[in-house]
The first five atom37 places (N, CA, C, CB, O) and aatype in JSON, in Angstrom:
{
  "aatype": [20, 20, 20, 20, 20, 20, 20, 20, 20, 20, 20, 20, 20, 20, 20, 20, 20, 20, 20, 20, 20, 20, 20, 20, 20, 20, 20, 20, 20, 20, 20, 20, 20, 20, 20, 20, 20, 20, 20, 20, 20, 20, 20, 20, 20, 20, 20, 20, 20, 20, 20, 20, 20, 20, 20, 20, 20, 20, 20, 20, 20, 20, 20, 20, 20, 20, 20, 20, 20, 20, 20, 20, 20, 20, 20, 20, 20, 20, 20, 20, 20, 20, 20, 20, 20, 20, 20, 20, 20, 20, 20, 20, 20, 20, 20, 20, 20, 20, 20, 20, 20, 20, 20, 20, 20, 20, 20, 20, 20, 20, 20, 20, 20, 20, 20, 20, 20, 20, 20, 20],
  "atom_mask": [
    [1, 1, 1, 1, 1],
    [1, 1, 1, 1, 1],
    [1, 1, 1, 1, 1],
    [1, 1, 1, 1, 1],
    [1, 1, 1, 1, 1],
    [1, 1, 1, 1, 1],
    [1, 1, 1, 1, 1],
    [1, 1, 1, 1, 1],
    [1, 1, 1, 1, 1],
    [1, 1, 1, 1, 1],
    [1, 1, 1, 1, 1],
    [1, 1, 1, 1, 1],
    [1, 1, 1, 1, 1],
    [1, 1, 1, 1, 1],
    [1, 1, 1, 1, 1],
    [1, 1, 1, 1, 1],
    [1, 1, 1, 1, 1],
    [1, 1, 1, 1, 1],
    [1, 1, 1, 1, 1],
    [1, 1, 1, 1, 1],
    [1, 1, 1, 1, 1],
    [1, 1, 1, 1, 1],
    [1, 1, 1, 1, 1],
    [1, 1, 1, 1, 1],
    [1, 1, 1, 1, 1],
    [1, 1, 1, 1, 1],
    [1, 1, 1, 1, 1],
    [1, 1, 1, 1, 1],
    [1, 1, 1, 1, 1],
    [1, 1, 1, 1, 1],
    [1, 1, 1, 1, 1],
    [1, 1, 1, 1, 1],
    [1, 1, 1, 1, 1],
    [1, 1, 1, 1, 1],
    [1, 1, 1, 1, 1],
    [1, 1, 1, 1, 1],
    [1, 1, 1, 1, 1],
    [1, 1, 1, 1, 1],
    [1, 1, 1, 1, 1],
    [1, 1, 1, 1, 1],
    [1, 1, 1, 1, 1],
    [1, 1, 1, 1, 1],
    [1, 1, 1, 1, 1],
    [1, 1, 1, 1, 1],
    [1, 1, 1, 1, 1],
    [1, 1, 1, 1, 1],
    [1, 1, 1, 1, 1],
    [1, 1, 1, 1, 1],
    [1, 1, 1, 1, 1],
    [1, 1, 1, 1, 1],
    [1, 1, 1, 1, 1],
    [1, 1, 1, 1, 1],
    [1, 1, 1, 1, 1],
    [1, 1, 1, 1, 1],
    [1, 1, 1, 1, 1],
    [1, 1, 1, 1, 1],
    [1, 1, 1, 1, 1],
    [1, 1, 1, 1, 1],
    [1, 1, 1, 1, 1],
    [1, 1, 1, 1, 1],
    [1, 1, 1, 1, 1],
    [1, 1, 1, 1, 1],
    [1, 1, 1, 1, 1],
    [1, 1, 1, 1, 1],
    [1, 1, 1, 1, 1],
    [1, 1, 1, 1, 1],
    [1, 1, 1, 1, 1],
    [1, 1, 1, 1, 1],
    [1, 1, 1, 1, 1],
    [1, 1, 1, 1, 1],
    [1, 1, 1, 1, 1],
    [1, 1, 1, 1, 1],
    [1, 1, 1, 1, 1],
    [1, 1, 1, 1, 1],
    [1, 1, 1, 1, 1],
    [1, 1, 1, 1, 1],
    [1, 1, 1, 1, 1],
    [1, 1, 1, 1, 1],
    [1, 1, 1, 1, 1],
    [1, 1, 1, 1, 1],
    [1, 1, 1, 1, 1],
    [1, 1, 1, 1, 1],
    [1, 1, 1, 1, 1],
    [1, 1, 1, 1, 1],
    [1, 1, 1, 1, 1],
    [1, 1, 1, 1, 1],
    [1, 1, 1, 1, 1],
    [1, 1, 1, 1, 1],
    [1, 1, 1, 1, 1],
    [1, 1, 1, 1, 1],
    [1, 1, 1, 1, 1],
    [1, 1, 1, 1, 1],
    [1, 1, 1, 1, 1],
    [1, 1, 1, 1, 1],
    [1, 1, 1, 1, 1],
    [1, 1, 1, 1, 1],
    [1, 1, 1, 1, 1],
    [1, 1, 1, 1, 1],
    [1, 1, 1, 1, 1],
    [1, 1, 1, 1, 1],
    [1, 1, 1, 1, 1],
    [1, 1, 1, 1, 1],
    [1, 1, 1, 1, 1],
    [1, 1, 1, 1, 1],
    [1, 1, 1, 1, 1],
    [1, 1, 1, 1, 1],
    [1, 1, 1, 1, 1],
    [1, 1, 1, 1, 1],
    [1, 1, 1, 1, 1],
    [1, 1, 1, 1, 1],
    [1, 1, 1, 1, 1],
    [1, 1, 1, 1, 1],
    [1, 1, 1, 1, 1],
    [1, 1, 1, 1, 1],
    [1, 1, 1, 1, 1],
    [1, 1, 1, 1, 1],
    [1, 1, 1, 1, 1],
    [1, 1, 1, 1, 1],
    [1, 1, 1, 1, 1],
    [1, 1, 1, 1, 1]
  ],
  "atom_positions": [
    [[12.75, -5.64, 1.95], [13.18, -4.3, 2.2], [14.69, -4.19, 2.01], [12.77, -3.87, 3.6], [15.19, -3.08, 1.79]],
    [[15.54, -5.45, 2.11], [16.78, -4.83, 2.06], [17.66, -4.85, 0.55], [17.54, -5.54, 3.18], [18.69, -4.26, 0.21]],
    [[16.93, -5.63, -0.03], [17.18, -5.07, -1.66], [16.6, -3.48, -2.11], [16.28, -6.23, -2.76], [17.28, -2.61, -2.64]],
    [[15.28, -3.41, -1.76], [14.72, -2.02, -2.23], [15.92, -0.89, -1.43], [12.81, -1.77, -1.59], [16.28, 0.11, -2.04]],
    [[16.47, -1.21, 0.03], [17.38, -0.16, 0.4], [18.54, -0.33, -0.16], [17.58, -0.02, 1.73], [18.84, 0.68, -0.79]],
    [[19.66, -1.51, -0.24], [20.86, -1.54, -0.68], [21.45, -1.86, -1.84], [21.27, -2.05, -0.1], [22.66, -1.78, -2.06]],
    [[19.94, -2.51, -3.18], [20.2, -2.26, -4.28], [19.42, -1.67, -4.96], [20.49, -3.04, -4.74], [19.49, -2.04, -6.13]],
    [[18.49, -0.7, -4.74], [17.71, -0.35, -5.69], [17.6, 1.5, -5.35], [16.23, -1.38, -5.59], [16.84, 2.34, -5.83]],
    [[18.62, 1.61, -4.42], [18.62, 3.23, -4.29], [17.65, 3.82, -3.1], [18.05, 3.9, -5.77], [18.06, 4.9, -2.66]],
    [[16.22, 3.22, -2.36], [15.39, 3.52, -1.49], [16.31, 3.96, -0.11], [14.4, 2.32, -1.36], [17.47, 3.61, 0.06]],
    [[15.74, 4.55, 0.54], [15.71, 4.41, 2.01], [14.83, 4.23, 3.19], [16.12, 5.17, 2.29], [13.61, 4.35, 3.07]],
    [[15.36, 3.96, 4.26], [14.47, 3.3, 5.16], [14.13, 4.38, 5.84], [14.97, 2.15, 5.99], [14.95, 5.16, 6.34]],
    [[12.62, 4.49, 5.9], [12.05, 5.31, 6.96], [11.12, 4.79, 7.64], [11.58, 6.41, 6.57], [10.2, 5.48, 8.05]],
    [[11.18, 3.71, 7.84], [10.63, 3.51, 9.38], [9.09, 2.9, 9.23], [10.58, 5.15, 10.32], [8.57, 3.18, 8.15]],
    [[8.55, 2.37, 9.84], [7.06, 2.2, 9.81], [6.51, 2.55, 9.69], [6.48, 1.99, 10.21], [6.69, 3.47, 10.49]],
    [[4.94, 2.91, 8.87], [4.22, 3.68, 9.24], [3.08, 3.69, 10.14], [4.02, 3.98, 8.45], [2.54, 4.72, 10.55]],
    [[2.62, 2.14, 10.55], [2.26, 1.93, 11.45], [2.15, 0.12, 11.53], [1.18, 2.83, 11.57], [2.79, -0.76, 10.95]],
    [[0.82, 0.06, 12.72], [0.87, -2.01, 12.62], [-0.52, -1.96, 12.15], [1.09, -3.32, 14.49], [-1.32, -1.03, 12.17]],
    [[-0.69, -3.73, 11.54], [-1.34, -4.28, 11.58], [-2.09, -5.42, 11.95], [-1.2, -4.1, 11.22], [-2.2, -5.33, 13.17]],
    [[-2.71, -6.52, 11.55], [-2.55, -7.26, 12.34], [-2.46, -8.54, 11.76], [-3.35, -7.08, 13.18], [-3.19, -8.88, 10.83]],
    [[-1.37, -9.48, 12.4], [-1.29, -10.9, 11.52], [-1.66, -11.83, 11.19], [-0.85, -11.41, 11.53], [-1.13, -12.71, 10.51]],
    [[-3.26, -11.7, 11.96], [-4.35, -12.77, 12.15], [-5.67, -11.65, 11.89], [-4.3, -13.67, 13.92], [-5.65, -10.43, 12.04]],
    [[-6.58, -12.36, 11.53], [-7.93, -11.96, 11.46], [-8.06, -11.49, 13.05], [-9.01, -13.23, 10.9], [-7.69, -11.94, 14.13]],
    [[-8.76, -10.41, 12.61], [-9.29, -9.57, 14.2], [-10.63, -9.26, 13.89], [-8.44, -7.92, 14.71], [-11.01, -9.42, 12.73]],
    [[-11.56, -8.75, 14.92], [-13.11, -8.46, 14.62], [-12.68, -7.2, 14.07], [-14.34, -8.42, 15.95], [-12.02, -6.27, 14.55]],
    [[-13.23, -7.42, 12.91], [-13.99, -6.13, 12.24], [-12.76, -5.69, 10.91], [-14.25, -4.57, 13.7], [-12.74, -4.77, 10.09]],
    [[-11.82, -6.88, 11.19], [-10.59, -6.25, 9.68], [-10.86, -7.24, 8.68], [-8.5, -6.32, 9.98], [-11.53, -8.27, 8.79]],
    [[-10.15, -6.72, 7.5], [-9.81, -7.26, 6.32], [-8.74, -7.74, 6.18], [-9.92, -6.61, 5.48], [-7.83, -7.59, 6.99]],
    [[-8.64, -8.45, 5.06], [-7.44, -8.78, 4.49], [-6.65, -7.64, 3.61], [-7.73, -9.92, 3.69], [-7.21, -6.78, 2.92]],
    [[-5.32, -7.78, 3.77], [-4.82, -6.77, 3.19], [-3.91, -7.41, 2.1], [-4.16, -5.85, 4.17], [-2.86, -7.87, 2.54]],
    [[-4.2, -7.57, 0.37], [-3.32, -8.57, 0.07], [-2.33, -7.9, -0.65], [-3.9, -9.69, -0.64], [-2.46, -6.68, -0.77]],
    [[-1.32, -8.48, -1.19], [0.25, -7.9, -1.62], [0.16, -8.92, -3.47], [2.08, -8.73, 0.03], [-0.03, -10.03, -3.96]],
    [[0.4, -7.69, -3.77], [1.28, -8.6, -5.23], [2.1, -7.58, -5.66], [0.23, -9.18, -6.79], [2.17, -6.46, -5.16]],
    [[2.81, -8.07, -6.77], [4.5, -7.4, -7.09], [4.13, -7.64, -8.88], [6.41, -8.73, -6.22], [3.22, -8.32, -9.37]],
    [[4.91, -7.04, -9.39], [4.86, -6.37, -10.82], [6.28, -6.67, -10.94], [4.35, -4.64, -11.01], [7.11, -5.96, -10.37]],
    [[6.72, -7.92, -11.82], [8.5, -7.79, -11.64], [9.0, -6.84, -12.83], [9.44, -9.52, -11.86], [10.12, -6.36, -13.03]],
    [[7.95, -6.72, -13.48], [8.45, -5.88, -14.93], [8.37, -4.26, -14.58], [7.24, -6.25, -16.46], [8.93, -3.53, -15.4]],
    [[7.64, -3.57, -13.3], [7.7, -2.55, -13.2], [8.45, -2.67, -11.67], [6.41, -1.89, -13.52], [8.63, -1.52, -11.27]],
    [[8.85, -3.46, -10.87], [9.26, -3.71, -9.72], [8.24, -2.53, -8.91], [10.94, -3.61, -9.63], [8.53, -1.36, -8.66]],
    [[7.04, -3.21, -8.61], [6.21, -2.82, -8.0], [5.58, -3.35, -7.1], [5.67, -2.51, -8.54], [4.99, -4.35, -7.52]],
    [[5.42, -3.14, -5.96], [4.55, -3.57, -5.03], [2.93, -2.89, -5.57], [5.17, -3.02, -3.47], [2.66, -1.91, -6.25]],
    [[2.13, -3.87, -4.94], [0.84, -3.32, -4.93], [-0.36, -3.76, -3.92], [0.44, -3.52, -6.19], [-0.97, -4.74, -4.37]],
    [[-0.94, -3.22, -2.49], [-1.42, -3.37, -1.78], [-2.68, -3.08, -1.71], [-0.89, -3.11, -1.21], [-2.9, -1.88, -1.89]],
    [[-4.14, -4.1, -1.42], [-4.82, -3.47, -1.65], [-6.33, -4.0, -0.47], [-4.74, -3.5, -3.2], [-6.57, -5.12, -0.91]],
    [[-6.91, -3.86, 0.19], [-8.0, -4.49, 0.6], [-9.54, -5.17, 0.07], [-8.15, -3.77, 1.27], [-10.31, -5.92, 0.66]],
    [[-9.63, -4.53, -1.32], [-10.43, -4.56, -1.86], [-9.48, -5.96, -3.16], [-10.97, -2.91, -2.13], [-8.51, -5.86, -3.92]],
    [[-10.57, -7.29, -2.75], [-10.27, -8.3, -3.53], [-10.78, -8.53, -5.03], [-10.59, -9.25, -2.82], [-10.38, -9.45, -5.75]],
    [[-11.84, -7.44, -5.43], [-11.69, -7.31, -6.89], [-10.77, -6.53, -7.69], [-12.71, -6.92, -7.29], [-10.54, -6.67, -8.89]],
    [[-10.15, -5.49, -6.69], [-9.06, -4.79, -7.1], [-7.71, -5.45, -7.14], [-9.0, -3.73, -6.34], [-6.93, -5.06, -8.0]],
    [[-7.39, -6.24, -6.44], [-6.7, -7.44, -6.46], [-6.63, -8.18, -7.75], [-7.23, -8.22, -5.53], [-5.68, -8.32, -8.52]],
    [[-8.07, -8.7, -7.79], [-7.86, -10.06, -8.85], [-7.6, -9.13, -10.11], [-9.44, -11.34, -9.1], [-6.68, -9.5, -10.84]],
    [[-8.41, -7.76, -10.52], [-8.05, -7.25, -11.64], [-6.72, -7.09, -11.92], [-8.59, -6.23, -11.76], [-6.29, -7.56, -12.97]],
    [[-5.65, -6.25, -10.83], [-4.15, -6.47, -11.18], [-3.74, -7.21, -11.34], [-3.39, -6.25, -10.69], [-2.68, -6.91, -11.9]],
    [[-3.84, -8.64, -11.19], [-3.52, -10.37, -11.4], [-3.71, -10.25, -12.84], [-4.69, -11.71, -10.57], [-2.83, -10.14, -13.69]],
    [[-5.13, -10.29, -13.02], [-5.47, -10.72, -14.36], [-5.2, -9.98, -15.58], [-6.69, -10.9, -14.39], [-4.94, -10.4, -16.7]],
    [[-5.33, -8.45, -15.01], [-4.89, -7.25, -16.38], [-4.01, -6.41, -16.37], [-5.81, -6.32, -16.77], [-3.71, -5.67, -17.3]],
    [[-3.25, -6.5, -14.68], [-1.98, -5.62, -15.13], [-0.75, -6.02, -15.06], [-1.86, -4.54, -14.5], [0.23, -5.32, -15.3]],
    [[-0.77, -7.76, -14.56], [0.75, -7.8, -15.18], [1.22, -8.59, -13.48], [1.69, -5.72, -15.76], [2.2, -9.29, -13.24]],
    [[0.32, -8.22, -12.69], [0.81, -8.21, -11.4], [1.08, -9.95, -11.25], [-0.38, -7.42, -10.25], [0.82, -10.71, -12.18]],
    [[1.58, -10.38, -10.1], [1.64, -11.68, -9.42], [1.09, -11.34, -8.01], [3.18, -12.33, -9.38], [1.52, -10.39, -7.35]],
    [[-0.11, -12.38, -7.51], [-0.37, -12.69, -6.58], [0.52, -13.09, -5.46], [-1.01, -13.31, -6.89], [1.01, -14.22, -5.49]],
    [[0.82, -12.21, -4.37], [1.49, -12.73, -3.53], [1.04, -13.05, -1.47], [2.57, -11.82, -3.9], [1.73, -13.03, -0.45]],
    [[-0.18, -13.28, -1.72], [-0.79, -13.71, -0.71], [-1.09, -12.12, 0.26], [0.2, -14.98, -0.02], [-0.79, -10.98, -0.08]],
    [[-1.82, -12.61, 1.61], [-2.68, -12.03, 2.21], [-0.98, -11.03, 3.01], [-4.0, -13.24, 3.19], [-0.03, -11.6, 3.55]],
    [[-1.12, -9.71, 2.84], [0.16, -9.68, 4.2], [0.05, -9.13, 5.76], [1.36, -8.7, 3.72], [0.97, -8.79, 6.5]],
    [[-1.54, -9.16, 6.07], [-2.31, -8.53, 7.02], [-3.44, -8.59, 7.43], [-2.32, -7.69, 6.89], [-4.05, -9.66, 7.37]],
    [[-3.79, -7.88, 7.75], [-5.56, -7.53, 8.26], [-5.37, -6.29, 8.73], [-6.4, -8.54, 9.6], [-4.58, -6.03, 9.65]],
    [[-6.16, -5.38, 8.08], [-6.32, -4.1, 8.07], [-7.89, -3.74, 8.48], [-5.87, -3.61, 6.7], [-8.81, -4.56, 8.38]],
    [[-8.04, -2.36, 8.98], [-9.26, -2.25, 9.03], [-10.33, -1.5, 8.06], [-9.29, -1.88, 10.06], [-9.98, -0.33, 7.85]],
    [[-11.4, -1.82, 7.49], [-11.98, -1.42, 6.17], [-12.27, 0.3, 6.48], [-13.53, -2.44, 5.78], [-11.98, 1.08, 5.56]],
    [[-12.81, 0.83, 7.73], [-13.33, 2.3, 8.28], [-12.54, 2.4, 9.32], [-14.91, 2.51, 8.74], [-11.99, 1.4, 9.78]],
    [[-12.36, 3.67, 9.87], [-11.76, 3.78, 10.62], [-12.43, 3.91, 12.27], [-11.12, 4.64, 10.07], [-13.39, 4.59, 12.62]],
    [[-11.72, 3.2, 12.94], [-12.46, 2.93, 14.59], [-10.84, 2.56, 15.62], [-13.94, 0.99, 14.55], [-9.82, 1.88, 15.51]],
    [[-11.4, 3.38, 16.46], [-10.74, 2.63, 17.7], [-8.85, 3.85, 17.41], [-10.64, 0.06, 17.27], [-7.73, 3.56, 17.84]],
    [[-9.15, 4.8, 16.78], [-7.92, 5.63, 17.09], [-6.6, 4.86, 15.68], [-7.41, 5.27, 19.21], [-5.37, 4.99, 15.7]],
    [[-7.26, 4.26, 14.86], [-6.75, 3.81, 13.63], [-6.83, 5.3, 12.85], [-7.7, 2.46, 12.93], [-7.51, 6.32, 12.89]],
    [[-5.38, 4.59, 11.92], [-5.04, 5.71, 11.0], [-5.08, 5.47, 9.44], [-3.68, 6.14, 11.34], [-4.75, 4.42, 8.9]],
    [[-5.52, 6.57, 8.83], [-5.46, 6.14, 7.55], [-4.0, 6.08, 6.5], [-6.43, 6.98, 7.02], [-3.07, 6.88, 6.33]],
    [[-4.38, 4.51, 5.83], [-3.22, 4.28, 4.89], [-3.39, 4.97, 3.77], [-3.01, 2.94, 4.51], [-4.06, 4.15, 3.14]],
    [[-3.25, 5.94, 3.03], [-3.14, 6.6, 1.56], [-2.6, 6.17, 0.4], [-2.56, 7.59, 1.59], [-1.39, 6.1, 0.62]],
    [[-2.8, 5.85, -0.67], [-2.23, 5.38, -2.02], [-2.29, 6.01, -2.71], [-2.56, 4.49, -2.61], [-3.21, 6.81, -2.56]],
    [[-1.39, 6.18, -4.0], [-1.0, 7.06, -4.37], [0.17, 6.41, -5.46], [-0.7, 7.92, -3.24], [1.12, 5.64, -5.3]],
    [[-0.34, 7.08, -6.54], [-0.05, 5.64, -8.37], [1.12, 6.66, -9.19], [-2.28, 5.36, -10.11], [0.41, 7.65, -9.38]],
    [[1.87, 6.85, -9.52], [2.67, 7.44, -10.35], [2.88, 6.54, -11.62], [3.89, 7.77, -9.63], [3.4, 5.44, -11.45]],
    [[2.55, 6.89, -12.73], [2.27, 5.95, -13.92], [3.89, 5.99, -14.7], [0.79, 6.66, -15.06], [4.58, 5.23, -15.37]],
    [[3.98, 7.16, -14.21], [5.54, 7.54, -14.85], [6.36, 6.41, -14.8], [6.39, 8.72, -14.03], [6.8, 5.64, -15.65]],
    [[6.52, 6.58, -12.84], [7.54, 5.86, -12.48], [7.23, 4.07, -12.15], [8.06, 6.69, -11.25], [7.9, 3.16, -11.66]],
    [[5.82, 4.19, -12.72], [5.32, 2.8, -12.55], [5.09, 2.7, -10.74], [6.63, 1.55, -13.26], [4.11, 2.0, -10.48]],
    [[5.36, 2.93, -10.24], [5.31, 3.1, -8.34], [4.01, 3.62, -7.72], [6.51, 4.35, -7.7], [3.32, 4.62, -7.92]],
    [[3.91, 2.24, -6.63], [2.58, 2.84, -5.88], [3.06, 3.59, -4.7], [1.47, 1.65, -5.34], [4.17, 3.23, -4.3]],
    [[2.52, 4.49, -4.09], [3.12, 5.18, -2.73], [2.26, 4.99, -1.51], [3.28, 6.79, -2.89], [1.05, 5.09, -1.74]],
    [[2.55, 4.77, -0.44], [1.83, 4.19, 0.53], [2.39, 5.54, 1.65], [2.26, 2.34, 0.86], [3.55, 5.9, 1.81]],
    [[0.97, 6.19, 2.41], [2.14, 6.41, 3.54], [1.02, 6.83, 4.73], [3.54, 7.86, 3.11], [0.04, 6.9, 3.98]],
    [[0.62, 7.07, 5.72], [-0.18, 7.52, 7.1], [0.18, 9.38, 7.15], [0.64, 6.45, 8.84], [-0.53, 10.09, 7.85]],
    [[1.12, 9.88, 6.49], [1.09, 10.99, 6.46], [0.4, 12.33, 5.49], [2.05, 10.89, 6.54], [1.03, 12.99, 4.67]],
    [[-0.8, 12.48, 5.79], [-1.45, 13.37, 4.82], [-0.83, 13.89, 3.83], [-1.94, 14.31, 5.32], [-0.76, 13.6, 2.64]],
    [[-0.19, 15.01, 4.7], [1.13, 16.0, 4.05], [1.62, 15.25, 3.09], [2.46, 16.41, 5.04], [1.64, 15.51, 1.89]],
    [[1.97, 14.4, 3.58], [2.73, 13.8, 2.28], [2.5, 13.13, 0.99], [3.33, 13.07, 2.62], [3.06, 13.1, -0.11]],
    [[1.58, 12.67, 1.48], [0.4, 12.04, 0.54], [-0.25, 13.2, -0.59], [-0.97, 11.46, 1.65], [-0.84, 12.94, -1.63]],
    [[0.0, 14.29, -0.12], [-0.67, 15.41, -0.76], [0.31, 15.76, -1.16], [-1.45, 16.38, -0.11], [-0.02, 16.28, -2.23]],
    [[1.63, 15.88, -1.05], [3.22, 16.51, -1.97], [3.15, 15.85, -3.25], [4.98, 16.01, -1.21], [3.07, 16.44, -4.32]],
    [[3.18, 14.25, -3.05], [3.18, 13.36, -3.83], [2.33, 13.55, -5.0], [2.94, 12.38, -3.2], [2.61, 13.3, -6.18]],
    [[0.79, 14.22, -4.32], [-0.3, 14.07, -5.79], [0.25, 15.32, -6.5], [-2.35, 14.22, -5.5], [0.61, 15.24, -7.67]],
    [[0.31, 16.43, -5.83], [0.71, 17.83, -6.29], [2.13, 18.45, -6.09], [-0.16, 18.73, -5.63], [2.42, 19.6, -5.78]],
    [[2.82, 17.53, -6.32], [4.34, 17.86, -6.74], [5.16, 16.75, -7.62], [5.2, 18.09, -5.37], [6.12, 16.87, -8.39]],
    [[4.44, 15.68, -7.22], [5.55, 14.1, -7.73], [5.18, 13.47, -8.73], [5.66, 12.77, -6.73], [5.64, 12.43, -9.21]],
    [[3.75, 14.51, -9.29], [3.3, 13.42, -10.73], [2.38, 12.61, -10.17], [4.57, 12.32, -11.49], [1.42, 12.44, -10.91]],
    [[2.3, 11.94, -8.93], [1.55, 11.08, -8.61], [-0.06, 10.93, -8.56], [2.01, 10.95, -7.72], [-0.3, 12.1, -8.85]],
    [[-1.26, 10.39, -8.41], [-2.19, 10.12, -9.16], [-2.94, 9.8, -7.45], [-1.91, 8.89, -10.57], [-2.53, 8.86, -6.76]],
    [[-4.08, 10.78, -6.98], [-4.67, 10.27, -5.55], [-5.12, 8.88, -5.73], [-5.97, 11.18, -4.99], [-5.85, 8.76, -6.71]],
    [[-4.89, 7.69, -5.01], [-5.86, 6.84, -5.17], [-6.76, 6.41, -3.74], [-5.18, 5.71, -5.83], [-7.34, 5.33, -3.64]],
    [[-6.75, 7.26, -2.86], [-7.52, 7.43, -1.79], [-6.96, 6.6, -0.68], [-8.88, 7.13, -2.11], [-5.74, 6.53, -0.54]],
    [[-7.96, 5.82, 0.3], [-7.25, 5.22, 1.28], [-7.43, 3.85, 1.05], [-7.61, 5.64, 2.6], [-8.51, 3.45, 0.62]],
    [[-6.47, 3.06, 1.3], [-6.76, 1.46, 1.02], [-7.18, 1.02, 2.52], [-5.23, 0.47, 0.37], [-7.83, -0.03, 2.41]],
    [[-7.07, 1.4, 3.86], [-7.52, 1.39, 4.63], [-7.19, 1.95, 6.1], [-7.69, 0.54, 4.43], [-6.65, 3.06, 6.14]],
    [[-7.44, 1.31, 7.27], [-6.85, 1.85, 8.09], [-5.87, 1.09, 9.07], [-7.71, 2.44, 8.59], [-6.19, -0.05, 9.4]],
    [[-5.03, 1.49, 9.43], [-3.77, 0.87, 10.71], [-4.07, 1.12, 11.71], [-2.35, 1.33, 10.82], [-5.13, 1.63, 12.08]],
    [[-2.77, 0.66, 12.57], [-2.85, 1.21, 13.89], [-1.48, 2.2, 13.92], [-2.88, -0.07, 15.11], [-0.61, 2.27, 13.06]],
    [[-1.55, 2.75, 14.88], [-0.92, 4.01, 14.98], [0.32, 3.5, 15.71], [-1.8, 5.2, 15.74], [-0.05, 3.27, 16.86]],
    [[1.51, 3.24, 15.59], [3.21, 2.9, 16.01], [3.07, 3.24, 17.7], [4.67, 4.23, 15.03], [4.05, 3.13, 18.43]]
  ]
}
């Protein structure tokens, strides 16, 4: 995070919520890989969606960074994704609203929910 804030122009807004750092009943894995040619993060729960960005888009595997939950239970919130091809950038965020500016103002592309958190 502190390259994406102090060299790459981002700012910090804060969490959007937790997860958890160990396997818990009833979560997933939540795994992380990075795109250095588009400087992209890419998060996803679903491990064929995973291996496909490994294998066909360029991505690097960068291990598990969570446990998330697959449905939502227990007062969990949903994570939203959200693909801008333009800017090469995935968008992550717990805020509908926003999630919805993004598809219908920012170019960006719905890609539904990758799963659910816990609420900050």
């Amino acid at each position: 995070m502190y390259n994406a804030v102090h060299n790459l122009g981002y700012s910090q807004e804060g969490s959007p919520g937790r997860i958890f750092p160990v396997p818990y009943p009833e979560t997933v894995p939540l795994y992380r890989a990075y795109s250095p040619g588009a400087r992209d993060h890419f998060y996803t729960a679903n491990q064929a969606e995973m291996n496909n960005a490994v294998g066909k888009l360029g991505y690097s595997a960068e291990g598990i960074s969570g446990y998330i939950y697959p449905n939502q239970i227990c007062g969990s919130i949903p994570l939203y994704r959200a693909y801008s091809g333009g800017a090469t950038d995935h968008f992550y965020t717990t805020d509908f609203n926003e999630w919805q500016n993004a598809v219908n103002h920012l170019g960006y592309s719905a890609e539904g929910i990758t799963g659910y958190i816990l609420n900050n």
